[in-house]
C-alpha positions in Angstrom: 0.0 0.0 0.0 1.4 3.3 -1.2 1.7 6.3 1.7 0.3 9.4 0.7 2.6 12.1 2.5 0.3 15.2 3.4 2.3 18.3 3.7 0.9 21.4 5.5 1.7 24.9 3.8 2.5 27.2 5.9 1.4 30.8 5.7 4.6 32.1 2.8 6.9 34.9 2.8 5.0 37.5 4.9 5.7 41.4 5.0 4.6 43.9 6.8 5.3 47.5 6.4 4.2 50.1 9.2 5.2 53.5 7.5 2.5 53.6 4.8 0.4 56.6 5.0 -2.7 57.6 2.7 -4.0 60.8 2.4 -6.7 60.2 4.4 -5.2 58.9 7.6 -2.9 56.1 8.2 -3.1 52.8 6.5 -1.2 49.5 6.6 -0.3 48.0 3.7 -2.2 45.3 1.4 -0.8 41.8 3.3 -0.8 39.2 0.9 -0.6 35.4 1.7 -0.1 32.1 -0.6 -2.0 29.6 0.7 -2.9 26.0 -1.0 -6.3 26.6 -3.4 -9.2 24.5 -2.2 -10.1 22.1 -5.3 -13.2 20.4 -5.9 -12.8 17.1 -7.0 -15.8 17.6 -9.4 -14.0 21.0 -11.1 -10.5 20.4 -11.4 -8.1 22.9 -12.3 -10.4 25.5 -10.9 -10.0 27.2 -7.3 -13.2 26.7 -5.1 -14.0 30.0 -3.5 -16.0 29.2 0.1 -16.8 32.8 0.8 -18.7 32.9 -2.7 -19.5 28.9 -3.1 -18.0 29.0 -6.5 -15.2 27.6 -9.0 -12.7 30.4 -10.5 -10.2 29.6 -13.3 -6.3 30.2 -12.7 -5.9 34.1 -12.9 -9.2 35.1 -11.8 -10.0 37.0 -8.6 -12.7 37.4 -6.3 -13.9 39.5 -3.4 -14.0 37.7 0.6 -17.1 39.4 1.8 -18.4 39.9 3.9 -14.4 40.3 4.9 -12.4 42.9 3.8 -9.9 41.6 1.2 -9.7 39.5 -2.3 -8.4 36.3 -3.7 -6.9 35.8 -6.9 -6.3 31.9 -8.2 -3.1 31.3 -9.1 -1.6 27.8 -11.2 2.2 27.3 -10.2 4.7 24.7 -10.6 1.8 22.3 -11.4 -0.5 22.9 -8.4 -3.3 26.2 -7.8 -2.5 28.5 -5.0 -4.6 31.0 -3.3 -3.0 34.1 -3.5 -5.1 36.0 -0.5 -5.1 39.9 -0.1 -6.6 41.9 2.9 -5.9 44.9 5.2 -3.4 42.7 7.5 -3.7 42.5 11.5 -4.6 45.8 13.7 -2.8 47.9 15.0 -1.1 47.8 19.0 -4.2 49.3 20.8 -3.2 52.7 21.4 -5.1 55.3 23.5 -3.7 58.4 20.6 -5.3 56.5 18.0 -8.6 56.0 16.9 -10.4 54.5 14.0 -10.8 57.2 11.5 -14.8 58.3 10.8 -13.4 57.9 6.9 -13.1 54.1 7.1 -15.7 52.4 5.3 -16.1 48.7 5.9 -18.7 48.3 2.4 -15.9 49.3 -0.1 -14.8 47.9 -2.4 -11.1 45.9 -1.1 -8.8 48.0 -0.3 -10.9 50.8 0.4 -12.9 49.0 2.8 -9.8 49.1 5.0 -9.6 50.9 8.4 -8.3 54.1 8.7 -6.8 55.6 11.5 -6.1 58.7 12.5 -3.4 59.6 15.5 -2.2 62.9 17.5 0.8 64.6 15.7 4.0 62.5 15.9 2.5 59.4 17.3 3.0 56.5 15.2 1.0 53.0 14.9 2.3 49.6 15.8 1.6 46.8 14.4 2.3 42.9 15.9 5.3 41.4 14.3 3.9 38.8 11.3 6.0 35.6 11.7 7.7 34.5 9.0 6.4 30.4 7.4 8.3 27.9 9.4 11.3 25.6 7.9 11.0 28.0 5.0 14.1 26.5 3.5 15.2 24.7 0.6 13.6 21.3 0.5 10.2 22.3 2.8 6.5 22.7 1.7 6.7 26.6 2.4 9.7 26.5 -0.1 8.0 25.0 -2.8 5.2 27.7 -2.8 5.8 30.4 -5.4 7.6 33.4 -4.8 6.3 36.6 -4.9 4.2 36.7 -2.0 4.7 40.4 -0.3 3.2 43.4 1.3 2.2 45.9 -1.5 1.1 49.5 -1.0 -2.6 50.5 -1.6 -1.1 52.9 -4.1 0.9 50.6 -6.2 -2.2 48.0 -6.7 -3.9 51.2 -8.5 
C-alpha cells in the first residue's frame, strides 16, 4: 500500500510595512498570503471560492465578503495557489489612535480598510507577522511560489 505524504503549507513569505500613510489617515499596507487553493474534486483545475461557493479559473479573482480583502487563483509549478489579499492584522491598541470616521467597511477591497487617525508625531504599531516555518530549501513553504509580499494600496492602483 502506497503512503500518501500530506504536507501542511504554511502561511509564505509574509511582509509587513508600518510606515504607509494615505492621504486620508494612516493605513497598513495590502498583506498578501499564498495559501494552497481549495479544489473540488468535481472542477478540477479551478480554485473553489467558500466565501462565494463557487469555482474560478487560474488568474481570476474574487472579493472575501463579507471580509475585507480579495483572492486571486493562481496555477504554479503544477499545483493552484490561493493568492489572499486583505488589510493585514490591527494595530497595537493605542489610547492616541482611533479609527478614523473615513473608514468604510462596504468598499470595495482595499478601500474598505480601516483608517486611522493619530495625534501629531505618534505613530502605529503593528504585531510582528512571523515568518512560514522551515522556510528553507527542500520544505513545503519553499516549494510555494515566490512573490508573495506586502504591496502599497497605491501601487495596486
Amino acid at each position: 500500500m502506497k503512503t500518501i505524504a500530506v504536507v501542511i503549507v504554511a502561511i509564505v513569505a509574509v511582509a509587513w510595512s508600518q510606515d504607509t500613510k494615505d492621504k486620508e489617515g494612516e493605513r497598513p499596507t495590502v498583506f498578501q498570503r499564498l495559501i494552497p487553493a481549495d479544489v473540488l474534486r468535481d472542477f478540477p483545475g479551478t480554485c473553489f471560492a467558500s466565501t462565494r461557493c463557487a469555482t474560478f479559473e487560474p488568474g481570476a479573482s474574487w472579493d472575501l465578503k463579507p471580509f475585507c480583502g480579495k483572492s486571486t487563483c493562481v496555477a504554479q509549478q503544477g499545483r493552484l495557489w490561493e493568492l489572499v489579499e486583505d488589510c493585514g492584522p490591527l494595530p497595537k491598541p493605542n489610547p492616541k489612535c482611533k479609527l478614523s470616521e473615513k473608514t468604510n467597511k462596504t468598499a470595495d477591497f482595499p478601500g474598505c480598510c480601516p483608517v486611522f487617525e493619530c495625534e501629531t508625531g505618534i505613530t502605529l504599531e503593528y504585531p510582528e507577522v512571523p515568518s512560514a516555518p522551515n522556510a528553507g530549501p527542500g520544505s513545503a513553504a519553499a516549494a510555494a511560489p515566490a512573490g508573495t509580499q506586502a504591496v502599497s494600496p497605491a501601487a495596486k492602483q
